[in-house]
C-alpha positions in Angstrom: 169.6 93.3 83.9 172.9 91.2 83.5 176.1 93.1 84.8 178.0 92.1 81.2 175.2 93.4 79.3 174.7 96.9 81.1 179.2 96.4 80.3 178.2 96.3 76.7 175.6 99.4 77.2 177.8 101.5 79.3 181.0 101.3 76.5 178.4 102.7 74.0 177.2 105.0 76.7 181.0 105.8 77.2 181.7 106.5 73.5 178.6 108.9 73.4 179.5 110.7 76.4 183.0 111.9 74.6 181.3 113.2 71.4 179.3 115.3 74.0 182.0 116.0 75.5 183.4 117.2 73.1 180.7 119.4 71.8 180.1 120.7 75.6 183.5 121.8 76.9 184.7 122.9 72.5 181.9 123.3 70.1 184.5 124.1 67.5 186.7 121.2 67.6 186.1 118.1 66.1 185.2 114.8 68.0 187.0 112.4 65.6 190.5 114.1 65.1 193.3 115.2 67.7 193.3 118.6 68.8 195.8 121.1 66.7 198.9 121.5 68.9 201.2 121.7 66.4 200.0 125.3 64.8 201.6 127.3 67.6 203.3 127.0 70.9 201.1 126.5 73.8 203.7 125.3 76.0 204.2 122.5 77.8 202.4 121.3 81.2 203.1 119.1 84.3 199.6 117.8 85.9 200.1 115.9 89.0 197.2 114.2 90.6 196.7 113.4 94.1 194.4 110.0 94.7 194.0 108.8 98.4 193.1 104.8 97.1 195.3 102.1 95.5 196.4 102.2 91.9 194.0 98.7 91.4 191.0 101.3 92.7 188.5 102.2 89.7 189.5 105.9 91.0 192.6 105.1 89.9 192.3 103.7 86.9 190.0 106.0 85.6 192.5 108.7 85.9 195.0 106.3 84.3 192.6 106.4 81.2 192.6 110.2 81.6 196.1 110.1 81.4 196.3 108.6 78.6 194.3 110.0 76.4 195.3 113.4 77.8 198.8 112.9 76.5 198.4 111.5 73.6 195.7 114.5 72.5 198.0 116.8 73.3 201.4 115.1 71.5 202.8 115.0 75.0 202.4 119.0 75.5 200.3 117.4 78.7 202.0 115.0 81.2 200.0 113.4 83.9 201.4 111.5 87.0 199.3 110.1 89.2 200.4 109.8 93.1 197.7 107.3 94.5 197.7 105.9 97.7 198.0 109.4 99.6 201.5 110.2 98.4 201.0 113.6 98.3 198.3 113.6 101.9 195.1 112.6 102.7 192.1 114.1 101.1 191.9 117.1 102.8 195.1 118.1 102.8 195.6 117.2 98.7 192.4 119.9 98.1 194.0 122.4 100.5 197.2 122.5 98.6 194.9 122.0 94.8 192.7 125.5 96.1 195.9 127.1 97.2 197.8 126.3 93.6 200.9 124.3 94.7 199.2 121.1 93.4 197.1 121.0 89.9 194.4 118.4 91.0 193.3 116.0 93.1 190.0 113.5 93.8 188.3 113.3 96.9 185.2 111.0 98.4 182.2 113.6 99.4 182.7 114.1 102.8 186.3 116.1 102.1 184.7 117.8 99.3 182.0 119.2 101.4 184.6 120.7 104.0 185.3 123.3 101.2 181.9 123.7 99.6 178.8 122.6 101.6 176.5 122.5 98.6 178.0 119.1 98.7 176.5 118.0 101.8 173.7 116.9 99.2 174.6 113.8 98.3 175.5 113.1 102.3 171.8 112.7 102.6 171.4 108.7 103.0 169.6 106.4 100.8 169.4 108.8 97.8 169.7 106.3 95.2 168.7 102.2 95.1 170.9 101.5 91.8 174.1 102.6 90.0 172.0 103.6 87.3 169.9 106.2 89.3 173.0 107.8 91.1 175.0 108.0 87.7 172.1 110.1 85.9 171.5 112.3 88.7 175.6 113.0 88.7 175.6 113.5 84.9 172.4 115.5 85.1 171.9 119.7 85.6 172.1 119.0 89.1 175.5 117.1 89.2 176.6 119.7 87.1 175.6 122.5 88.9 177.4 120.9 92.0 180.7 120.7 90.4 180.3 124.4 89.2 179.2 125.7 92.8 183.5 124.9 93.3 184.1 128.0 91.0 182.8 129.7 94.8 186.0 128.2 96.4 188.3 128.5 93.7 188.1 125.2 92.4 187.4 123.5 88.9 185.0 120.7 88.8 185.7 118.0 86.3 184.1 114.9 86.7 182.7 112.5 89.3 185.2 109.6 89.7 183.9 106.3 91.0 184.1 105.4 94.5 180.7 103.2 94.4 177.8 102.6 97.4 178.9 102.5 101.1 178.2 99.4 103.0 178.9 98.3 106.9 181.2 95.9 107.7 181.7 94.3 111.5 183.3 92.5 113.6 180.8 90.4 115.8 177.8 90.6 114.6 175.2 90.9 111.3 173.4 94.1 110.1 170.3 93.1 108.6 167.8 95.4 110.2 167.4 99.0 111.7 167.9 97.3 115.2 171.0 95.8 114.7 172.7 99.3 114.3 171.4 99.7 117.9 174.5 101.1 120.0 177.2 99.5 117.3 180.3 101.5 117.7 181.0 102.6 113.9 183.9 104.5 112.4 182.5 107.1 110.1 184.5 109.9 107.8 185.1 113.1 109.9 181.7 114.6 108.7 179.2 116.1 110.4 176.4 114.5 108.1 177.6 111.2 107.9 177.8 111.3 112.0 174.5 112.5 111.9 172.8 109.7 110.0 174.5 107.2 111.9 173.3 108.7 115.4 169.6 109.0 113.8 170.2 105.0 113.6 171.2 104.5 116.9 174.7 103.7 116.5 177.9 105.2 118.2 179.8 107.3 115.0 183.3 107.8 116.0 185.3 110.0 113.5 188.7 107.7 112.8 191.0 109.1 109.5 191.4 106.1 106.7 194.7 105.8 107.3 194.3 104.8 110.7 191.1 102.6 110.4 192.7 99.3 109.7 194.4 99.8 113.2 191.5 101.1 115.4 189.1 97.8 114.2 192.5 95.5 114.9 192.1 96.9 118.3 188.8 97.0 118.9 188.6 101.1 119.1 185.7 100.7 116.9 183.5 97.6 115.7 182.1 98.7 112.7 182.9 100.8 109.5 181.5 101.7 106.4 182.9 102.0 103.1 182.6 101.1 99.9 183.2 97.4 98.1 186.3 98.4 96.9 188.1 99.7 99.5 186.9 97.4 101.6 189.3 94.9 99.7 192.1 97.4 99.1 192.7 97.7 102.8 192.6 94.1 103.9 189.8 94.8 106.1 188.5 91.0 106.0 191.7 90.8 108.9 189.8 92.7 111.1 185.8 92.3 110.2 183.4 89.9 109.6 180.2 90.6 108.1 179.8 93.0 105.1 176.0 94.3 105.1 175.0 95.6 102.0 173.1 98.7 103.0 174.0 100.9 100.1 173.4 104.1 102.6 175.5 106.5 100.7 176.8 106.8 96.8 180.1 108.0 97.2 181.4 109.9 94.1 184.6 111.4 93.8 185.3 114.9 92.2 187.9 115.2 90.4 189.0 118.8 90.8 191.4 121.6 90.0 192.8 124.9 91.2 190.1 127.4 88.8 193.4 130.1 88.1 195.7 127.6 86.9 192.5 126.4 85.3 191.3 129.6 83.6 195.0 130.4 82.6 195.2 127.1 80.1 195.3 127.8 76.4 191.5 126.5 75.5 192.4 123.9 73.3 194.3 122.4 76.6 191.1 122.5 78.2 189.0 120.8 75.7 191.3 117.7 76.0 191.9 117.5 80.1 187.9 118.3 80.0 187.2 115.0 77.5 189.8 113.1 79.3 188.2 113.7 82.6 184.8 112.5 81.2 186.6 109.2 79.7 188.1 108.6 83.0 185.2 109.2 84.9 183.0 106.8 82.8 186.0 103.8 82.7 186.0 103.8 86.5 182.6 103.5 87.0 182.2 100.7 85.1 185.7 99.2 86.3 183.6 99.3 89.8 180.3 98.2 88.7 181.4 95.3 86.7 184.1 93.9 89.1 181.9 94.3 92.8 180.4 90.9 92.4 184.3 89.5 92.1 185.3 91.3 94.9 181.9 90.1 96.9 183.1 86.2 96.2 186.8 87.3 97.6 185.8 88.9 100.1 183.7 85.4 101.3 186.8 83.2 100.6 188.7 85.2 102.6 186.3 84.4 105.1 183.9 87.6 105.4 180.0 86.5 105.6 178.5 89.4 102.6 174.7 90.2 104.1 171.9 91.2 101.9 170.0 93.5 103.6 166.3 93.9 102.1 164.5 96.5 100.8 162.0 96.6 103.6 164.8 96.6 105.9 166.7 99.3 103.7 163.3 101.2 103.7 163.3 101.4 107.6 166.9 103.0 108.0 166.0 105.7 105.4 162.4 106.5 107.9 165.2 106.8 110.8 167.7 108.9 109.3 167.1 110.8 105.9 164.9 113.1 107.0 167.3 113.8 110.1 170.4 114.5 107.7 168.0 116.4 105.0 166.9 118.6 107.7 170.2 118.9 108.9 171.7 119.8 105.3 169.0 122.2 104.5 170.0 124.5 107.8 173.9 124.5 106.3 173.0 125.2 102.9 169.2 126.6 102.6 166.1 124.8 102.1 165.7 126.0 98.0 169.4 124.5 96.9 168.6 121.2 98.8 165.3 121.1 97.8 166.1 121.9 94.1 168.5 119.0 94.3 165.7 116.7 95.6 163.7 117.4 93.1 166.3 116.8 90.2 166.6 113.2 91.6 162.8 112.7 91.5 162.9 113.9 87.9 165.5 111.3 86.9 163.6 109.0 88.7 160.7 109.6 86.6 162.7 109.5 83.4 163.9 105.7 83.9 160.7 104.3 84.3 159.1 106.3 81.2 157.8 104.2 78.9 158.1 101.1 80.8 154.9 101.3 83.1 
């Protein structure tokens, strides 16, 4: 299918996701109308949002879109600035100071997430999905859901998944087309145990390195390899320092959006039907910001003179035999063997679901 026509399918798809919204998180208010603010005083609120990537990153934008249907549902009674670029700390830190209450929310890639609720180790397990279409049902189904609700545990408020997009490896001296080409490659991976797991069932050398610091440890040659998705992969420069980009797709990185569950639970409802439906908006407008603009950012990234590597399916097929089993295994012993296997099975089913009728 066309990119612009799954565009065109994904606005409708947008538009129908807010009047669910809408009837999920506030059965009584109506889909097509502002929310009453102006019937009594529900005070006023300050929302500030911590994003670790660019303001150009479809993270980013989407929660500009939040923002501004936030504030204009509420008549201003709801302000939203967002502090991208790590403003306000990394990843870890900005959840650390949303669970403690001293900031009202913040997104984060997986990995991060995981750190406070390893439920989320899930969707570390590699090669879960082959398309964007796959890994945004399984998000948007029961078992997405349930994921963001497992933060209530922490003290945290799942909102919605914003888009980070599929991980890929970029190096510096050589192509990654096959299993045997990972074979001793000295990658930098996210400090997480899964993600250094996967990449020492394929043979590589995964050396934990903090985002901030990558674009200085490949200038130097502390590592050779990294992976990350499209997007950042242009937001950081990183065709300076590498030269292949190998599409490998290992991982779908989603990122939570999440807040601190008291500051949550103490919002007047109405407030919480229109951060809830703004999330959802947001969430939706940077995946498709991602999905339609990676094909761009593929052509830029060869002017600037990357080489971008296909890597098959058979080829694709092989990694998974080396290393999904590994990290699943892995997973299961943090988080027991029913959760992960409940969460297997949910993908299977959605699985199912997109070829139905087509066979």
């Amino acid at each position: 299918m066309k990119k612009g026509n799954l565009f065109k399918r994904g606005l409708a798809v947008l538009l129908m996701g807010m009047v669910v919204a809408g009837l999920f998180v506030g059965c009584g208010a109506k889909s097509d109308t502002k929310v009453d603010t102006e019937s009594g005083d529900l005070g006023s609120y300050e929302i500030r949002i911590s994003a670790a990537n660019s303001e150009s990153h479809p993270q980013t934008l989407g929660l500009y879109a939040m923002k501004e249907y936030v504030e204009k549902e509420s008549n201003g009674k709801l302000t939203i600035s967002v502090f991208s670029n790590g403003q306000l700390g990394d990843e870890d830190v900005s959840l650390e100071q949303v669970q403690a209450g001293t900031l009202e929310m913040a997104t984060a890639s997986i990995a991060p997430v995981a750190t406070f609720q390893k439920k989320f180790f899930a969707l570390d397990i590699p090669f879960l999905f082959d398309t964007y279409e796959e890994a945004w049902m399984v998000m948007d189904s029961s078992v997405g859901i349930d994921l963001l609700d497992s933060l209530d545990e922490v003290g945290l408020k799942g909102l919605a998944y914003m888009e980070n997009g599929f991980r890929h490896i970029t190096t510096d001296n050589k192509e990654v087309k096959a299993l045997k080409d990972l074979e001793g490659l000295k990658i930098r991976t996210m400090n997480s145990p899964m993600h250094i797991k996967n990449f020492q069932a394929l043979d590589s050398n995964p050396t934990p390195v903090p985002f901030s610091e990558l674009y200085m440890a490949m200038s130097q040659n502390i590592v050779n390899g990294q992976e990350n998705p499209i997007a950042n992969i242009w937001d950081v420069n990183m065709y300076e320092v590498q030269s292949y980009v190998s599409l490998t797709g290992h991982i779908y990185d989603a990122m939570p959006l999440v807040t601190n569950l008291k500051w949550w639970n103490e919002l007047p409802p109405q407030y919480q039907t229109i951060i809830q439906k703004g999330a959802i908006l947001g969430q939706n407008y940077s995946r498709f910001c991602n999905y339609e603009r990676e094909d761009i950012l593929k052509a830029k990234l060869e002017e600037k003179g990357m080489t971008v590597v296909e890597v098959s399916k058979e080829a694709k097929d092989e990694m998974r035999a080396a290393s999904q089993d590994v990290v699943a295994d892995a997973v299961k012993k943090e988080v027991g063997e029913e959760t992960i296997s409940n969460f297997l099975n949910g993908i299977e089913n959605v699985k199912k679901d997109i070829v139905k009728g087509i066979q």
